[in-house]
C-alpha positions in Angstrom: -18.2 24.6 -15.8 -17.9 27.7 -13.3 -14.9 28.2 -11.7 -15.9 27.4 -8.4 -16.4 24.2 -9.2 -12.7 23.6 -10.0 -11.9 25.0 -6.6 -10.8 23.0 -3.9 -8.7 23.0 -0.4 -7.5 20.1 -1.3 -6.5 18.1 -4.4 -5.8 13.8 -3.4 -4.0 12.5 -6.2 -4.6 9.2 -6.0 -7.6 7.0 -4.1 -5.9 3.7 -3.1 -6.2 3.2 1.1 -4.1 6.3 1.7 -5.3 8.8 -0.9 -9.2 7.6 0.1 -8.5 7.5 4.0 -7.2 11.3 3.9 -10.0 12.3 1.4 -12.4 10.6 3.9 -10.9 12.2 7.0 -10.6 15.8 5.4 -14.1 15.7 3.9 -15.4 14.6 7.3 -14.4 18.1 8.6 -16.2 19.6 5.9 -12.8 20.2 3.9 -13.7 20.6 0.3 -11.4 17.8 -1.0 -11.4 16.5 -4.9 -10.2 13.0 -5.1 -8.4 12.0 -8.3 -7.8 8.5 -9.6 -6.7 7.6 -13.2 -8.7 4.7 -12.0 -12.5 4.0 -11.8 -14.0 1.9 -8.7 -14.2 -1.1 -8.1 -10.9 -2.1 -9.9 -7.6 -5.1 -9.3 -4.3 -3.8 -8.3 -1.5 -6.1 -7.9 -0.8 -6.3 -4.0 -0.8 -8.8 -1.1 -3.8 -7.7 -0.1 -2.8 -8.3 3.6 -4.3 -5.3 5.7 -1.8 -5.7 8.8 -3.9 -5.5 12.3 -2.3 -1.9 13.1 -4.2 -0.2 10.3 -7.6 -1.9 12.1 -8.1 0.7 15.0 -7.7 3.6 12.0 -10.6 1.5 9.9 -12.8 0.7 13.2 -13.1 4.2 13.9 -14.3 5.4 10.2 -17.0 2.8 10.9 -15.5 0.4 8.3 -14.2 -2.5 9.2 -17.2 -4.1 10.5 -18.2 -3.6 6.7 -15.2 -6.0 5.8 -15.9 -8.6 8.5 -19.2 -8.6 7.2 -18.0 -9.1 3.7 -15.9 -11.9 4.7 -12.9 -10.4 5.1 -10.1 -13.4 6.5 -8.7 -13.5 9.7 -5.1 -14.0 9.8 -3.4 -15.0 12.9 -0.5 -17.0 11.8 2.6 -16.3 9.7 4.7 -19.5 8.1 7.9 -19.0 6.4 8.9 -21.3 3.7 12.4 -21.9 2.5 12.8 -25.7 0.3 11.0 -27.7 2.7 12.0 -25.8 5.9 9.2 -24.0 7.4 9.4 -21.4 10.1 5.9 -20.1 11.7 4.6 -17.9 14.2 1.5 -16.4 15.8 0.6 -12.4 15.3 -0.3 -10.5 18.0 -3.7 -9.8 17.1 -5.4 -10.7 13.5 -4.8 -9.5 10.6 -7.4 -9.6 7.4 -6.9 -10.6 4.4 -8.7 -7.8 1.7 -9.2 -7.6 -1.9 -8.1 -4.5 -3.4 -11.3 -4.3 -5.5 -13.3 -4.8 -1.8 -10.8 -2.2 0.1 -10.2 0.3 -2.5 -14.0 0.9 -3.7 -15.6 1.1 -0.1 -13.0 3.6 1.1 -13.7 5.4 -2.3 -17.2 5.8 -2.0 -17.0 6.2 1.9 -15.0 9.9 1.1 -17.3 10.4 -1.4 -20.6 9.5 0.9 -18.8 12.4 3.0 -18.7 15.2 0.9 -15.0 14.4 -0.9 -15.8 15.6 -4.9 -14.9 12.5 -7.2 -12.9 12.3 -10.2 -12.3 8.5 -11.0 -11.3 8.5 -14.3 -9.0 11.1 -14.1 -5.5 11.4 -14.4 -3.2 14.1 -13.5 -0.9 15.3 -16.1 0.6 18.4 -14.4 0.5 20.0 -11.5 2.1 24.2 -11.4 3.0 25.7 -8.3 1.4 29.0 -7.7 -0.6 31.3 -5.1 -2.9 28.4 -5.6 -1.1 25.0 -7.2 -3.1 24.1 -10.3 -3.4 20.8 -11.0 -4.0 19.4 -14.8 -6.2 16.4 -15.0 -7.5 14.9 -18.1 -10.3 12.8 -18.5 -11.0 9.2 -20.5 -12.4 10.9 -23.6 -9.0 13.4 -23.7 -11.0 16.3 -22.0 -8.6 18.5 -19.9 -9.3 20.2 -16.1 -7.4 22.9 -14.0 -8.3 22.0 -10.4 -7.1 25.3 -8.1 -6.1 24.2 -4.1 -4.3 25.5 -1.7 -2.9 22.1 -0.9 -2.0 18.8 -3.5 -1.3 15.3 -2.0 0.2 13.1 -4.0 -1.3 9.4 -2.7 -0.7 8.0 -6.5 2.1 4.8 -5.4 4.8 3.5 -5.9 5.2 4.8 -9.7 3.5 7.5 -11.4 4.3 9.9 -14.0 4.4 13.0 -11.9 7.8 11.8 -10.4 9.1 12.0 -13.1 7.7 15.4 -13.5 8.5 16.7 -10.2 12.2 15.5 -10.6 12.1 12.9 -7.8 15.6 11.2 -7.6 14.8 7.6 -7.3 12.8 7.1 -10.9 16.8 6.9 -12.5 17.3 4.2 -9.8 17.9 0.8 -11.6 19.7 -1.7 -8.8 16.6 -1.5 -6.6 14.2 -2.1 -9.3 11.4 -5.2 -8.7 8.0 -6.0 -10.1 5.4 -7.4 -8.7 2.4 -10.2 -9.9 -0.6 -11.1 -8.5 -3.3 -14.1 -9.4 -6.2 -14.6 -7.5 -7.1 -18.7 -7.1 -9.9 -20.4 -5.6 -9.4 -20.9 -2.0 -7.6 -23.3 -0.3 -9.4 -24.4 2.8 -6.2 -25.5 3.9 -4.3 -22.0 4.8 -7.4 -20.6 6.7 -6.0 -17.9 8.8 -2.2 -18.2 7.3 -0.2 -15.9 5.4 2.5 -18.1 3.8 5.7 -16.5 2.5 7.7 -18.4 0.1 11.4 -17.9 -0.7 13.2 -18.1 -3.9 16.3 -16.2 -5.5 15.9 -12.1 -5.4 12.7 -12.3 -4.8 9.4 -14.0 -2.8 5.9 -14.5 -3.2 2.8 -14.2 -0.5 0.0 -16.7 -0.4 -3.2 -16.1 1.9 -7.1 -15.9 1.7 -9.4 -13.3 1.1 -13.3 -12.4 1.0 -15.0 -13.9 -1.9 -13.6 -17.7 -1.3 -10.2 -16.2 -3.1 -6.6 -17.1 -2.2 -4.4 -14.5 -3.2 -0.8 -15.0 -4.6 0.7 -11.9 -5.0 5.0 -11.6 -6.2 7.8 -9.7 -6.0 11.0 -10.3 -8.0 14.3 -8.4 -9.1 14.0 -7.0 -12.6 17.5 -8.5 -13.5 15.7 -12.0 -12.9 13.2 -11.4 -15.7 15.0 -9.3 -18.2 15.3 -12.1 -20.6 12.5 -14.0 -19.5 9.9 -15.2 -22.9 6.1 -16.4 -21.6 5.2 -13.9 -19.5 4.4 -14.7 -15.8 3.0 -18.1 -16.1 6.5 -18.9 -17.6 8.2 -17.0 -14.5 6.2 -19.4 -12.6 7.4 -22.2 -14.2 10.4 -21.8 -13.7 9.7 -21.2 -10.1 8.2 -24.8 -10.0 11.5 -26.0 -10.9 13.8 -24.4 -8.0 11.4 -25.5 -5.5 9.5 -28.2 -4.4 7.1 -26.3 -1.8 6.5 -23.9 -4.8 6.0 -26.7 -7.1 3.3 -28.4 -5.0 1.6 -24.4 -4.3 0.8 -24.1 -8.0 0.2 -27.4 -9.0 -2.4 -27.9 -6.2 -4.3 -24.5 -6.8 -7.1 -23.8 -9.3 -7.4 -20.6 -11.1 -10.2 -17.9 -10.2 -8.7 -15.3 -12.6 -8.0 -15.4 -16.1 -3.7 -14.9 -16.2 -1.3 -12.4 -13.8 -1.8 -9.2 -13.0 1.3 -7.4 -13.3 2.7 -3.9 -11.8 5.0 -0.8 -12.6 8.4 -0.8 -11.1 8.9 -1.0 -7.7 12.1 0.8 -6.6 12.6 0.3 -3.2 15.1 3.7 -3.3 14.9 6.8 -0.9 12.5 9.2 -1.6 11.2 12.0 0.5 7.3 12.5 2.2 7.6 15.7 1.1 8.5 16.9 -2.3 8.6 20.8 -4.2 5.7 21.8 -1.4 3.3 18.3 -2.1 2.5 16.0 0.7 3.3 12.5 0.1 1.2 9.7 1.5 1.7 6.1 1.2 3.5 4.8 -1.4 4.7 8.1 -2.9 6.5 9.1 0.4 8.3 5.8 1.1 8.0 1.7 0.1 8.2 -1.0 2.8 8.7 -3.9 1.2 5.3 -6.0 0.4 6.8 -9.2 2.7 6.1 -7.3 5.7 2.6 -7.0 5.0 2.7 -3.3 6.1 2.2 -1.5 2.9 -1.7 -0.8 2.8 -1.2 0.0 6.8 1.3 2.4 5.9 -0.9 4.0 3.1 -3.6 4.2 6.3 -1.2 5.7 8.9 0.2 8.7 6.9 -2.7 9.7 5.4 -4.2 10.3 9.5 -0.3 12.0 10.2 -0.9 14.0 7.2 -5.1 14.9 8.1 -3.3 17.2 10.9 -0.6 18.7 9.5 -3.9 19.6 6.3 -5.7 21.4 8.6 -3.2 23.0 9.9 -1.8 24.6 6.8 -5.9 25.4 6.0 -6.8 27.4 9.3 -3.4 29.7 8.6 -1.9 31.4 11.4 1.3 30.0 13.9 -0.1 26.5 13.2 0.3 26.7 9.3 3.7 27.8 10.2 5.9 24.9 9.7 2.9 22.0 9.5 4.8 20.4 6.7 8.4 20.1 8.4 6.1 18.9 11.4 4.7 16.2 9.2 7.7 15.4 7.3 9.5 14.8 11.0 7.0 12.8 11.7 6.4 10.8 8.6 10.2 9.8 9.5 9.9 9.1 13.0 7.1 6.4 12.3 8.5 4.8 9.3 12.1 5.2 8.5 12.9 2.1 11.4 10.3 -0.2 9.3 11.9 0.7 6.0 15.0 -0.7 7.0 14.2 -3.2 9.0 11.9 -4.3 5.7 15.0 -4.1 3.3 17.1 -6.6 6.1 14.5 -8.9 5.9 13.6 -9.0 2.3 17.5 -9.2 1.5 17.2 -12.4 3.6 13.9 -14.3 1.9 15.1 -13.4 -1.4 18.3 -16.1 -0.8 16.7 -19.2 0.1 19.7 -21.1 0.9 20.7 -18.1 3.4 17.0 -18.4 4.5 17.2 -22.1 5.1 19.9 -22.7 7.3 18.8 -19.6 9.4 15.2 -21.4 10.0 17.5 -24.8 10.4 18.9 -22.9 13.7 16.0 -21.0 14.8 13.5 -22.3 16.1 11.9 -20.2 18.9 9.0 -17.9 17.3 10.6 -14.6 19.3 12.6 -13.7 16.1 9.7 -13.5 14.3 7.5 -11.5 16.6 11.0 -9.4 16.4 10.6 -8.8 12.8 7.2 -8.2 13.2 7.4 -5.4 15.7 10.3 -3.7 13.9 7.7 -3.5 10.7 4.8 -2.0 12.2 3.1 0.5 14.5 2.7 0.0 17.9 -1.1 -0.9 18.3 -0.9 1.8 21.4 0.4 4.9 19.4 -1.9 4.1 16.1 -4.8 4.0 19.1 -3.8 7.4 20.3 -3.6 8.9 17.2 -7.1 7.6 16.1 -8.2 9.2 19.5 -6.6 12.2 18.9 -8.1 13.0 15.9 -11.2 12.0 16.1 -11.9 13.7 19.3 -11.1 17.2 17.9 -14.2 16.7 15.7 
C-alpha cells in the first residue's frame, strides 16, 4: 500500500453518532477523513437508544432523519417517572425518537462514507505518536498493523477505551464513580407508545421505551459496588430487581424477549475528564459523560462533533484561524455542556434512591420541575438551530 493512502487530514477514532457525524460533516467539505472503528456496521451497543429532540435539527439537515421516520423510528413525547408505585410524568417540548443503535450507528456510518470519509471498520487503534504529523497505529481483525499520518486525531471512541489509558487520562484510576450499563431489547409493548419510562431502584435506574423494528428497549445503569458479588449474570441482577419493586416486577414479568440474553458494557465512570487531551480533540463520550437518564448522551455525541467540524477546519486552512482553534473549541465544548453534566449527576443521585425519589414525587406534582430538569440537560433547540445554520451555510 502506497503511502498516500495512509495519509489523511483527519483520523476519527471511533464511528458511533459523534465520531460518524464529524466524519460526515468534514468529508462533506472534501476533507480527507479516515474513520476507524474496532467495530463493523451494523452492530448492538448497550445504550438507551433515546435520540433527544435537540440532536434532530443537526440530523434533518444531513438529510437523515427523514431516513429514520421512514424506518419507523418512535416518537416520544412523554416522560413518566417511576418510584414503587408513585409515578411522576410530563410532556417534552417537542418529540423525541426512539433509535436502535444498529439503525443509528450504520446509516451515519455509511452516510460519511457515501461522502468521501475512507472506512476502516474493523480496525482498532492501538497507538497513536505525536509528531509533525500524529501517527496513528491501527490493527486489523486478522492482526495486520497500519500507520495512518494526519495532521489532526479525534478521539470519538466512548466512554472507555484503551487509548485513555494510553494517553494518561486521570479518570480510568477513578473507582467511586464507576457504573455499568445493560441493555435487552423485548418485543414491543403497545402500551408505552410514545413514553420513555424511567424506573428507580438503589444506585442505579433503568430506561424503558420503543424503537423501530416493533422493539422496546430496556437499557441499565447500576453502581459497580451493587454487583461486585453478584452470581447469574444480568438476568440474576434482574431478579433481584423484581424483588425490591413491584412496578419493576410487573415490567419484566409482562415483557417477552426479542434478544437472546443482556448486552452488557465497559465501565462507565462518570469522573471529569477534559475535551481536549495531549493535542487530540474529544467528541462525545471521550470528552465528557452525561448520565444515560437524561437521555442526552447520543445528542451530545451529535452536538460536539458539529462544535468540533469548525474548530477542524480551522486548524486545516492554517493561518490566524488555526491559531488557538482548539482552546476555542475546548471553551466551547465547556460552555455547552459542563451545566448539563451537573445538572445530570443531581438528578441521577436522586433516581438512584427510590425512597428519596418517592416522597419527592409524593409532593410534586406540577410537571414544571420536570420540564426544569429537562432544560438544564439539553441544548436550547434555538442555539443547536443556529449552529446547524451556521455551518451549513459556509458550504
Amino acid at each position: 500500500m502506497s503511502t498516500g493512502e495512509n495519509h489523511f487530514d483527519v483520523v476519527v477514532i471511533g464511528a458511533g453518532p459523534a465520531g460518524s457525524t464529524l466524519a460526515a460533516l468534514l468529508a462533506g467539505r472534501g476533507v480527507r477523513v479516515a474513520l476507524v472503528d474496532r467495530a463493523t456496521f451494523p452492530r448492538d451497543k448497550v445504550c438507551g437508544e433515546f435520540l433527544s429532540y435537540d440532536s434532530l435539527p443537526v440530523l434533518d439537515a444531513m438529510g437523515l432523519l427523514s431516513i429514520f421516520d421512514d424506518r419507523g423510528a418512535e416518537r416520544i413525547r412523554r416522560c413518566v417517572v417511576r418510584a414503587r408505585a408513585r409515578t411522576y410524568g410530563f410532556d417534552l417540548p417537542s418529540p423525541a425518537r426512539g433509535i436502535s443503535r444498529r439503525l443509528l450507528d450504520a446509516t451515519l456510518f455509511e452516510h460519511a462514507v457515501s461522502l468521501g470519509a475512507t472506512p476502516l471498520a474493523g480496525w482498532g487503534a492501538d497507538d497513536i505518536r505525536r509528531g509533525e504529523l500524529t501517527v496513528v497505529d491501527v490493527r486489523g481483525a486478522e492482526g495486520e498493523l497500519r500507520s495512518l499520518f494526519a495532521r489532526v486525531v479525534v478521539g470519538a471512541w466512548g466512554r472507555w477505551g484503551r487509548l485513555d489509558q494510553t494517553l494518561g487520562r486521570a479518570f480510568v484510576t477513578n473507582r467511586s464513580q464507576r457504573h455499568f450499563g445493560y441493555k435487552r431489547h423485548f418485543v414491543r409493548r403497545n402500551d408505552i407508545d410514545g413514553v420513555i419510562h424511567l424506573y428507580s431502584y438503589e444506585r442505579g435506574y433503568l430506561g424503558v421505551s420503543n424503537v423501530e423494528s416493533d422493539r422496546t428497549n430496556v437499557c441499565g445503569l447500576v453502581h459497580a459496588d451493587r454487583i461486585r458479588d453478584l452470581k447469574g449474570g444480568w438476568e440474576q441482577f434482574v431478579e433481584n430487581l423484581s424483588l425490591e419493586s413491584e412496578d419493576l416486577r410487573d415490567l419484566f414479568t409482562t415483557s417477552r424477549p426479542a434478544q437472546e440474553g443482556f448486552l452488557s458494557s465497559d465501565p462507565v465512570i462518570f469522573a471529569a475528564r477534559s475535551p481536549v487531551q495531549s493535542g487530540i480533540i474529544m467528541i462525545g463520550d471521550s470528552g465528557g459523560i452525561i448520565d444515560p437518564l437524561t437521555g442526552n448522551g447520543m445528542t451530545m455525541g451529535i452536538q460536539s462533533a458539529l462544535l468540533a467540524a469548525g474548530s477542524v477546519i480551522q486548524i486545516l486552512g492554517g493561518g490566524r484561524f488555526a491559531e488557538g482553534a482548539i482552546d476555542r473549541y475546548q471553551a466551547a465544548w465547556h460552555a455547552w455542556f459542563d451545566d448539563r453534566l451537573a445538572w445530570s449527576r443531581r438528578t441521577a443521585w436522586l433516581l438512584g434512591r427510590p425512597r428519596v425519589l418517592r416522597a419527592a414525587i409524593g409532593t410534586v406534582r406540577s410537571p414544571r420541575a420536570g420540564s426544569f430538569l429537562l432544560e438544564k440537560t439539553r441544548a436550547r433547540l434555538d442555539l443547536v438551530e443556529h449552529l446547524v445554520e451556521a455551518w451549513f451555510q459556509r458550504r
